[in-house]
C-alpha positions, 0 to 999 in steps of 0.5 A: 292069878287063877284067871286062865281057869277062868277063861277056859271055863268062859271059853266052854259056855262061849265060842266066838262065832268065826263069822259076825253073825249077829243072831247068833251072839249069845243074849247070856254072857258068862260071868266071870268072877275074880277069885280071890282068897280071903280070910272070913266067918261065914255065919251059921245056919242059924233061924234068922227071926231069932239071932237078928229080931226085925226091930229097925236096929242099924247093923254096924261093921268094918266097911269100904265105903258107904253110900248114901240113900237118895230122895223119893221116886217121883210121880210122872205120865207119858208124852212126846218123843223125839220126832215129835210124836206122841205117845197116848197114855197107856191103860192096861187091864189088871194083872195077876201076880205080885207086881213087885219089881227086882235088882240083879245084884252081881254078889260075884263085884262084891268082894270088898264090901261089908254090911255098911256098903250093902245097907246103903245100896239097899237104902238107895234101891229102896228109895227108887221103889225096888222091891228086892235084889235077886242075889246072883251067886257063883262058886267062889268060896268068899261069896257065901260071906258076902251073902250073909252080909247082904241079908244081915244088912237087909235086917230091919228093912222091907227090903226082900232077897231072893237067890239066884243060882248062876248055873253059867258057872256051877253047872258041874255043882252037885245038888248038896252043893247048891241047897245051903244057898236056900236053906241058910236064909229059909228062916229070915225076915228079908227072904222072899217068899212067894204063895208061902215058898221061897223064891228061887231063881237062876241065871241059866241051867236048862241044860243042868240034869244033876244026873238024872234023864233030863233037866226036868227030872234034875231039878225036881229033884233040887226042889224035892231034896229042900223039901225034904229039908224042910223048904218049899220053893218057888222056882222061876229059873232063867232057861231062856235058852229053850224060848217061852213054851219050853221054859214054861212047859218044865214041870219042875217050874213055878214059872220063868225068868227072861233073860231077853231083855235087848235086840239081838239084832240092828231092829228095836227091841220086840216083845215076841218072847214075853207075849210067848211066855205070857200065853204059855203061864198057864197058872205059873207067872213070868218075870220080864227083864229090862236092861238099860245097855249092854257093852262088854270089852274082855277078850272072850267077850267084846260085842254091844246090843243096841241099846239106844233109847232101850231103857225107856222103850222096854219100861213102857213095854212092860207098864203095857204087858204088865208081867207078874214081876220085873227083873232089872238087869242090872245092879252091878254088872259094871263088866257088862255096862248094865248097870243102875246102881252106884259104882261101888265093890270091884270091877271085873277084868281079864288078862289084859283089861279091867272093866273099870277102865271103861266104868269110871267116870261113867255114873249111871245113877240116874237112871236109877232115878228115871227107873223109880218114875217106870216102877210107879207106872208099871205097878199102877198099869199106866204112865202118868203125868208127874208132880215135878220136872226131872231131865234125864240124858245119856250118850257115849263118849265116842262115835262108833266111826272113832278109831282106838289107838291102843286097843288090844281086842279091836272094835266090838262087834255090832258096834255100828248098831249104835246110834251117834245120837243124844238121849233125854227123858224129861218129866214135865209137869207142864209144856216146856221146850227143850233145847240142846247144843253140840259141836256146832249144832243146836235141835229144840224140841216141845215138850208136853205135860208128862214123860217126853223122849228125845233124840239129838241127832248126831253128835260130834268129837268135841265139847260136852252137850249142853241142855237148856229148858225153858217155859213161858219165854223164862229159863227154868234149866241149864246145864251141861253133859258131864263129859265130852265126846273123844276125838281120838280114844285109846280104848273102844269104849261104848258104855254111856255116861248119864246124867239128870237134873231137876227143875 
């Protein structure tokens, strides 16, 4: 097993701090791929337009599984939340930009998919209203097969793809190490391009000089060696590092990326960082992050960010700001419980845990679902009122005060950030009152014609949650969480379980 190296290559892009110092955690966890040696054809660089004609053919190959595509996005707008306050629809000016909207998709937990497995991941993120996935690759040699499937299964679609480099782990790469993940999918239908250039990304890399005086000059030259290739890129990399002016400031850059995308502190998320970007575009364009949680348990890295009711706190944010384009993290990142997308390819692990036993069982779909509704609203500008009723809830399955008794990394830190509480998000089409039970208690809340947030405050061990909706005295919903809260768990375990139902 080559996990030590690594570990080790973890270790040099994060050091633990010696003391709980929560603003200095670092907001860019390392990706950490499980390496594997395996036996596969990598497709040639050949024209794209060519070799696979975009006429809608399904593509078919040996494949693991497959997933399913699920229904349309939903039409909704804004309401009540859970301390019964109101939030007014919001109306927002114009924005510049392409108003499109894109999955991170962690090819690094892909390694036992084929060209079927993508084609449905890609089949249900369509259907949510998901313009794209932003294809973050790694230094494993197997990864460059993968990729290729993934734009093989994108044939025949709208679907777009982009790269984004994880210089997290390929900071040492060499120039002629990284351009053939550009120039191989120069010429394909479901390529990204932006004002006529290929759209490139990265997840970190400020500090990445290739050599040269500085990071500036380093990756104008990663730009000016594909142009010499034939290929202009648009470059909107992640340097969040070096905050919105500097990052925007690079003129090696088309624009910037924020990887800020959750509270660093035990506070609500702000939007200090993206108005900062916005004021410093300056004709470049800023694509904003959102992340629905954040949990991580691996020896090197075990800490939360306050994640909550963030999901929707951040969407709304944006519906209001309204970047130039938005970034979900994630797709996939089942080691970081970021995740929308179905549980699906393989799970990352450490010497001693894998991610899998604190992902199974905790489907996280339907926010996938509840993220259709905000990629409506943010490309309209507003939150609006929907056509249907759709309830969306969430929780942990252990208090944050639960002791593990079989631990091997201990409790995470900031875990008494978290918030013992139950999360809804229910579409109204019309005044409703929602009412839920757990351990003993039982909290009712009036719902209004739109997007309602509520909070029930304070779960217990025991029993699942159960949720009832009823609308002039009759009961249009009942049903119950799809897993109950743990009394005595053996691991820390902080990523939520989610669940919705329509009415």
């Amino acid at each position: 097993m080559l996990f030590a190296s690594l570990l080790a290559l973890a270790s040099m892009a994060y050091a633990a701090p010696a003391a709980v110092g929560v603003e200095i955690l670092p907001k860019r966890a390392v990706t950490v791929y499980q390496t594997q040696t395996v036996a596969y054809t990598v497709m040639a660089p050949v024209a794209f337009a060519t070799a696979y004609p975009n006429t809608g053919t399904t593509l078919t190959t040996s494949s693991t599984k497959s997933t399913a595509p699920t229904t349309a996005p939903m039409t909704t707008k804004t309401s009540s939340t859970a301390a019964a306050t109101t939030t007014a629809q919001v109306n927002t000016g114009s924005s510049t930009g392409a108003k499109k909207v894109f999955a991170h998709y962690m090819l690094g937990n892909s390694y036992p998919m084929g060209v079927a497995d993508f084609q449905g991941e890609i089949a249900r993120a369509q259907a949510a209203g998901i313009d794209g996935f932003a294809l973050n690759v790694g230094p494993d040699s197997w990864m460059a097969d993968r990729a290729s499937k993934m734009y093989q299964a994108a044939i025949g679609t709208s679907f777009k793809l982009f790269i984004s480099l994880d210089m997290a782990v390929m900071a040492s790469s060499a120039i002629q190490d990284l351009t053939h993940w550009v120039t191989d999918y120069s010429s394909h239908p479901n390529q990204y391009f932006y004002n006529s250039k290929q759209f490139v990304s990265t997840f970190a890399g400020e500090s990445v000089t290739f050599g040269q005086a500085s990071a500036t000059a380093g990756w104008a030259l990663f730009k000016s060696t594909l142009a010499a290739k034939g290929v202009n890129i648009f470059f909107v990399p992640s340097f969040t590092a070096l905050g919105p002016t500097n990052a925007m400031g690079m003129s090696s850059n088309d624009g910037a990326f924020s990887w800020d995308a959750w509270p660093t502190g035990n506070s609500a998320m702000s939007t200090a960082e993206d108005q900062g970007y916005m004021a410093a575009r300056n004709g470049k364009v800023y694509m904003a992050g959102v992340s629905p949680w954040f949990f991580t348990h691996f020896s090197y890295k075990n800490w939360i960010y306050k994640s909550d009711d963030l999901y929707t706190t951040r969407w709304e944010q944006l519906v209001q700001m309204q970047p130039d384009f938005v970034e979900i993290i994630t797709w996939n990142d089942y080691g970081e419980s970021s995740y929308i997308g179905p549980i699906t390819g393989a799970t990352p692990y450490d010497s001693t845990i894998n991610s899998a036993q604190w992902v199974n069982g905790h489907d996280h779909t339907a926010w996938l679902d509840l993220t259709a509704y905000y990629i409506q609203a943010y490309k309209q500008g507003a939150l609006f009122t929907p056509s249907s009723n759709k309830l969306f809830m969430w929780y942990r399955t252990q208090s944050k005060n639960a002791a593990a008794s079989a631990d091997p990394y201990g409790q995470p830190t900031n875990s008494n950030f978290a918030s013992d509480n139950i999360y809804l998000t229910v579409l109204l089409t019309s005044p409703a009152t929602v009412t839920v039970s757990q351990g003993g208690q039982t909290q009712t809340f009036a719902g209004q014609a739109g997007v309602n947030k509520f909070q029930f405050v304070g779960f217990t061990a025991g029993a699942a949650p159960s949720v009832t909706v009823t609308r002039n005295g009759a009961t249009i919903l009942s049903q119950s969480g799809p897993r109950s809260i743990d009394s005595n768990p053996t691991l820390y375990n902080y990523n939520p379980v989610v669940a919705s139902w329509s009415f």
